[in-house]
C-alpha positions in Angstrom: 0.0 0.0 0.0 0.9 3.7 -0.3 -0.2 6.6 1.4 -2.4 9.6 -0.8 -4.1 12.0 0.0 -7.0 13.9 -1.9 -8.1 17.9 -0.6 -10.8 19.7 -2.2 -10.4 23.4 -1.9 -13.5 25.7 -2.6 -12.8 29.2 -1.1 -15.4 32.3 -0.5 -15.1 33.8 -4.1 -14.2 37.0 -2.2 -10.8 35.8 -1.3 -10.4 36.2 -4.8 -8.8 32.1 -4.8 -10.1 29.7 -7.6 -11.8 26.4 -6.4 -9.1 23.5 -7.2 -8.6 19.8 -6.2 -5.0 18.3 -5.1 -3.9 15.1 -4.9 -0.7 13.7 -3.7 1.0 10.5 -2.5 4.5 9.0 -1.9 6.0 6.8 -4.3 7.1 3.8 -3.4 6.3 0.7 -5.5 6.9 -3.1 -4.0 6.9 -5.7 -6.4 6.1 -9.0 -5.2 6.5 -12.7 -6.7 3.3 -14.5 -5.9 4.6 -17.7 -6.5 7.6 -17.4 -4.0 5.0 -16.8 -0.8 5.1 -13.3 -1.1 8.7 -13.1 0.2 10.8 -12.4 -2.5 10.2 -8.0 -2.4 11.6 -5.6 -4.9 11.2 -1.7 -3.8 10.8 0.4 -6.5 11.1 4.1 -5.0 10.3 6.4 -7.8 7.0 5.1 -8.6 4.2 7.1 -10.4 0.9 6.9 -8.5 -0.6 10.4 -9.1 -1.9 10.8 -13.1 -3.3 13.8 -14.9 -5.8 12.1 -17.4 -7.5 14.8 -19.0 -9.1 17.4 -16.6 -8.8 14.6 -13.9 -6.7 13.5 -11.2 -6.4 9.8 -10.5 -4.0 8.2 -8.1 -3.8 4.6 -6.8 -3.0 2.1 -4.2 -2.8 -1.4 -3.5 -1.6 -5.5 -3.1 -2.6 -6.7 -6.7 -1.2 -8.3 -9.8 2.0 -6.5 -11.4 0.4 -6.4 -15.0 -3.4 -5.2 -13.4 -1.1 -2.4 -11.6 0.2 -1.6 -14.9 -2.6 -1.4 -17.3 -5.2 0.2 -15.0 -4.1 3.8 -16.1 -4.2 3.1 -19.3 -7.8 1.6 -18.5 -8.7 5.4 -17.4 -7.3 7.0 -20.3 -9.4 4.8 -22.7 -12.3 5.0 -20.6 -12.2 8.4 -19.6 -16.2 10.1 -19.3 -17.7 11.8 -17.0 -16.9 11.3 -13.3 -19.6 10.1 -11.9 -19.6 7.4 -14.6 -15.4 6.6 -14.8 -15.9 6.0 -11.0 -18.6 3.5 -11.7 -16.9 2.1 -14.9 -13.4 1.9 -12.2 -15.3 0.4 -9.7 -16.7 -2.7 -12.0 -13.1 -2.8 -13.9 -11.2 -3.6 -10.1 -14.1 -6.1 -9.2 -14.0 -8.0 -12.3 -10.5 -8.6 -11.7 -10.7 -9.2 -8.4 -13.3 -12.2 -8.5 -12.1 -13.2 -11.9 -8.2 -13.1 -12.2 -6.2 -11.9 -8.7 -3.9 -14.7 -7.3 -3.4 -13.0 -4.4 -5.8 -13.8 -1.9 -5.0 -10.5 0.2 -5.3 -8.5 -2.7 -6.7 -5.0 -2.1 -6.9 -1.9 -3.7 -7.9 1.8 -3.6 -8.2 4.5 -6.4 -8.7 8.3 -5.9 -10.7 9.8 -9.2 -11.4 13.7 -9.1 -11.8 16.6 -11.1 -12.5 20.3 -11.0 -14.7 21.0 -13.9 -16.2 24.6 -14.3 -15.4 25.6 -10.8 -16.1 22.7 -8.6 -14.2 20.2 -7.8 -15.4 17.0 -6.9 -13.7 13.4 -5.8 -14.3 10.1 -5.2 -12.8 7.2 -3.4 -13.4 3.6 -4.5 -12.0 0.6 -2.3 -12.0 -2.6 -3.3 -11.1 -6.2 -1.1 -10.7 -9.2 -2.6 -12.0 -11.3 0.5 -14.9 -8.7 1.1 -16.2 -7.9 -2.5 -19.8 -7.4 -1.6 -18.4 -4.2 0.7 -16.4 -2.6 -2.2 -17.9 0.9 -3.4 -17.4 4.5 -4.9 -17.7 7.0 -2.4 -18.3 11.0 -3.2 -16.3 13.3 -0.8 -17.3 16.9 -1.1 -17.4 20.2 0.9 -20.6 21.7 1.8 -20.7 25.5 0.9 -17.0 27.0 1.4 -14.2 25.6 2.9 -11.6 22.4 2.8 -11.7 18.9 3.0 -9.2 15.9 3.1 -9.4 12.6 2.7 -6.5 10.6 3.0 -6.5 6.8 1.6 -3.9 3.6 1.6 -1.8 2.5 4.7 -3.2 5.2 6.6 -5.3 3.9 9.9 -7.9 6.1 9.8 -8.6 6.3 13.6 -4.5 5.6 14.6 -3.6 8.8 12.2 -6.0 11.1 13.3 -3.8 13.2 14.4 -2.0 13.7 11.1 -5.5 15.6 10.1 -5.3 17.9 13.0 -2.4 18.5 12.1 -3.2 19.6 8.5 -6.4 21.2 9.5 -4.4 23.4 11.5 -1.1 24.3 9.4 -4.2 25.2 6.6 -6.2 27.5 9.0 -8.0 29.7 6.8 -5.5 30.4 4.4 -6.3 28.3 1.4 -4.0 29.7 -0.7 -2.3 26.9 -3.1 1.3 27.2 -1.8 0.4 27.1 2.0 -2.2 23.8 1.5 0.3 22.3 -0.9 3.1 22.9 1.8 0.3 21.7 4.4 -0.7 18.8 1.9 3.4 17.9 1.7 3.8 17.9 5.3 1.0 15.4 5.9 2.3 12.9 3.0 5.9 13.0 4.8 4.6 12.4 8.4 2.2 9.7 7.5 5.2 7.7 5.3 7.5 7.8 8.3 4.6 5.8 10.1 4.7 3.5 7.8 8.2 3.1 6.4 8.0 -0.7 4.8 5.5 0.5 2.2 6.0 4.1 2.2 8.7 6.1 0.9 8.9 9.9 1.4 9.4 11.0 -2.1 6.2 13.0 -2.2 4.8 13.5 -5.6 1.5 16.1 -5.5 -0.6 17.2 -8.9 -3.3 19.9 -8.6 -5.9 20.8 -11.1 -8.1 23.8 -11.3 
């Protein structure tokens, strides 16, 4: 696993700050061979996991097969519609592998899709587990009215991390300029890979659209 993080950012127009969506992550890859009992581990530490695909943002996370890993952005880029839809269209894509052609039978995965169309960005979290199919799902985050909000996804234990949210919450404060919630957003990434060191790396790699 990985850790990203998503933020939507809608400030009060009269701050005079566009609306945009960021998205960042570390990038650490571990290659596994299946047939070896999941010991034999390559770390790959300059792994992609945040993509621009056309006016979106997609990042992603997870224990599955090597060539799955590899095609599933190019699945996006083929696929790419409207975001409701892709997350839908994602959601099936991941399941049908799952139930159909993933060896591993602790195979999970998690994919951040969002966007910032016309003003208002919008994201969505889909998590699928192999052993628990029947509970995967696309989730919508949003912000009601004005104001932040950040969702974090992968290693991260939502309720042993807390903290790191404070934390973020309180570096943002009301300043929602880009380069002090980017800093906030970088700061966030770093502390949560430290936590978790044998799957995280803390070569942060952060793409924003607007």
């Amino acid at each position: 696993m990985t850790v990203l993080l998503g933020v939507i950012v809608k400030p009060n127009p009269e701050t005079g700050i566009n609306p945009y969506l960021l998205m960042g992550s570390d990038s650490l890859r571990i290659n596994v061979n299946v047939n070896d009992n999941l010991s034999n581990q390559i770390r790959i530490e300059n792994e992609r996991k945040v993509f621009r695909i056309n006016d979106k943002l997609v990042s992603m996370s997870g224990r599955v097969d090597s060539k799955f890993h590899d095609g599933f952005i190019e699945f996006i880029r083929e696929n790419d519609c409207e975001i409701t839809h892709l997350a839908e269209l994602t959601l099936n894509h991941i399941k049908q592998h799952m139930s159909e052609n993933e060896v591993n039978e602790g195979a999970k995965f998690v994919v951040l899709i969002g966007s910032c169309t016309d003003a208002n960005p919008r994201l969505f979290s889909i998590w699928v587990d192999k052993n628990n199919l029947g509970q995967a799902g696309v989730m919508p985050m949003d912000v009601s009215g004005y104001g932040i909000g950040q969702y974090p996804a992968g290693s991260i234990s939502f309720q042993g991390d807390i903290d790191l949210l404070h934390t973020f919450k309180e570096r943002v404060g009301d300043n929602y300029d880009l380069t002090n919630v980017e800093q906030a957003a970088r700061e966030y990434l770093l502390s949560a890979a430290s936590r978790y060191p044998k799957t995280c790396n803390k070569n942060i790699n952060i793409e924003i659209v607007s």
